[in-house]
Each structure stands twice: as C-alpha cells, then as structure tokens.
VOFIMI-277921 format. One record per residue (C-alpha): residue number from 0; x, y, z. Coordinates in steps of 0.5 Angstrom, whole numbers, plus 500, padded with zeros to 3 digits. Example, Ala and Ser with C-alpha at 12.3 -4.5 7.8 and 13.67 -1.06 7.14 Angstrom:
- num | X | Y | Z
- 0 | 525 | 491 | 516 $
- 1 | 527 | 498 | 514 $
END
This chain:
- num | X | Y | Z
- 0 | 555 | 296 | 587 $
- 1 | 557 | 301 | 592 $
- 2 | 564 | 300 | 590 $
- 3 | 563 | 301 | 583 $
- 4 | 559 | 307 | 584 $
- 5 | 566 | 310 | 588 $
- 6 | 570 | 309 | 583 $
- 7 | 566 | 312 | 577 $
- 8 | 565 | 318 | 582 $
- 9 | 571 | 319 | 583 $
- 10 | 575 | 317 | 578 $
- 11 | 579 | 312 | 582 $
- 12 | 580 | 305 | 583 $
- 13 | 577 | 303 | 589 $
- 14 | 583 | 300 | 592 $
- 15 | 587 | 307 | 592 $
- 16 | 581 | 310 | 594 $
- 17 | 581 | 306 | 601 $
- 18 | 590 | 307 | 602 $
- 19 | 588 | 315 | 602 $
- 20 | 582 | 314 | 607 $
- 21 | 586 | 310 | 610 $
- 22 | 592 | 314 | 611 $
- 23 | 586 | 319 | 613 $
- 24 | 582 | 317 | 617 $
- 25 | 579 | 324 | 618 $
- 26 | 577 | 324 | 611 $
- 27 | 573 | 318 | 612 $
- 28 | 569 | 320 | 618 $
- 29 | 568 | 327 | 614 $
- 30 | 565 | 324 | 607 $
- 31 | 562 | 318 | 610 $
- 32 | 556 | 320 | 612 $
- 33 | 554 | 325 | 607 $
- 34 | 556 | 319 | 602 $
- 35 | 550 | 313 | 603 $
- 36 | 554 | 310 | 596 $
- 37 | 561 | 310 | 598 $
- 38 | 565 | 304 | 599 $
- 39 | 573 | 305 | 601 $
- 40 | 575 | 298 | 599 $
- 41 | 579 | 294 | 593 $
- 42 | 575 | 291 | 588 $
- 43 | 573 | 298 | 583 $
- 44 | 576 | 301 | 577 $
- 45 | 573 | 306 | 572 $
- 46 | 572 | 305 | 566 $
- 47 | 574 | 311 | 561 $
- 48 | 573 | 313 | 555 $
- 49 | 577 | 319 | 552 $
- 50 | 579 | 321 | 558 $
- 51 | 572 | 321 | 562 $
- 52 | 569 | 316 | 567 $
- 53 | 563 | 313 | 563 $
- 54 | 562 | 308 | 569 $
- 55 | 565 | 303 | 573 $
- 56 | 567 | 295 | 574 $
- 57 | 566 | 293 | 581 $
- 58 | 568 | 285 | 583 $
- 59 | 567 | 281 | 589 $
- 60 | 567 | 274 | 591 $
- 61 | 575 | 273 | 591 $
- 62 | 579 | 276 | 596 $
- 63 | 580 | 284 | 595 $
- 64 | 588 | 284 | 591 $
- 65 | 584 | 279 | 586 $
- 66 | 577 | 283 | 586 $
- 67 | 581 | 290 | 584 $
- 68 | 586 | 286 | 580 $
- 69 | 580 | 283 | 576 $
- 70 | 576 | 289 | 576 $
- 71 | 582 | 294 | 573 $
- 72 | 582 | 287 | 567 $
- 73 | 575 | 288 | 566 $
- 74 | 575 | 296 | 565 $
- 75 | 582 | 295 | 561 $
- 76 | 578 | 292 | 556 $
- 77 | 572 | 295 | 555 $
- 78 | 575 | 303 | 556 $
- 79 | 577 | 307 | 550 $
- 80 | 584 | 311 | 549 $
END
C-alpha cells in the first residue's frame, strides 16, 4: 500500500523514486521523517488519466525488478491517454 501511495503522490514510478534517493541519501533522511506513507522501494507505477495521477498500482511478493515490471503493466492498461 506504502508503495502505491508514493507513486500516486509523486507521480513517479517507485523504482525511480528509490535511484534519486539513493543517489541522495540526504534527501531520504530529510523527507522520510515527515512522510509516514513513503516507501522508496520498486514495485509502484501511477496510473494517469489525461496527464494526472488518479492513483497508483503497487505489487509485492516477486523480487523488486518483476514487482515494478508488473505494476508499470498493470497501470499501462487501466491509465488513459
């Protein structure tokens, strides 16, 4: 659920989410505390509809490459152009 909601805020795919925090460490520690629903980690693709997240698909369960490759699938085929 953390991971979806990250993606939908942001919008972003959790996976690239997690490279900018990883390449910035600084920036984690500095949000992290002031964010109880954020979750850094791959597996979380918004969905958008005309531009505009209207949500998130997060997936867990398979390792984080096939979580974050499922999810951006399952986004694909419910956002709208």
């Amino acid at each position: 659920m953390k991971k979806a909601r990250t993606a939908a805020a942001a919008p972003a795919r959790s996976a690239d989410i997690a490279a900018q925090f990883s390449a910035d460490p600084v920036l984690l520690h500095a949000l992290a505390p002031k964010v109880d629903e954020l979750m850094a980690v791959g597996g979380a693709t918004p969905i958008l509809v005309d531009g505009v997240a209207a949500g998130a698909v997060g997936v867990s369960g398979a390792a984080e490459a096939q979580d974050q490759e499922i999810a951006g699938e399952a986004a694909a085929a419910i956002s709208a152009p």
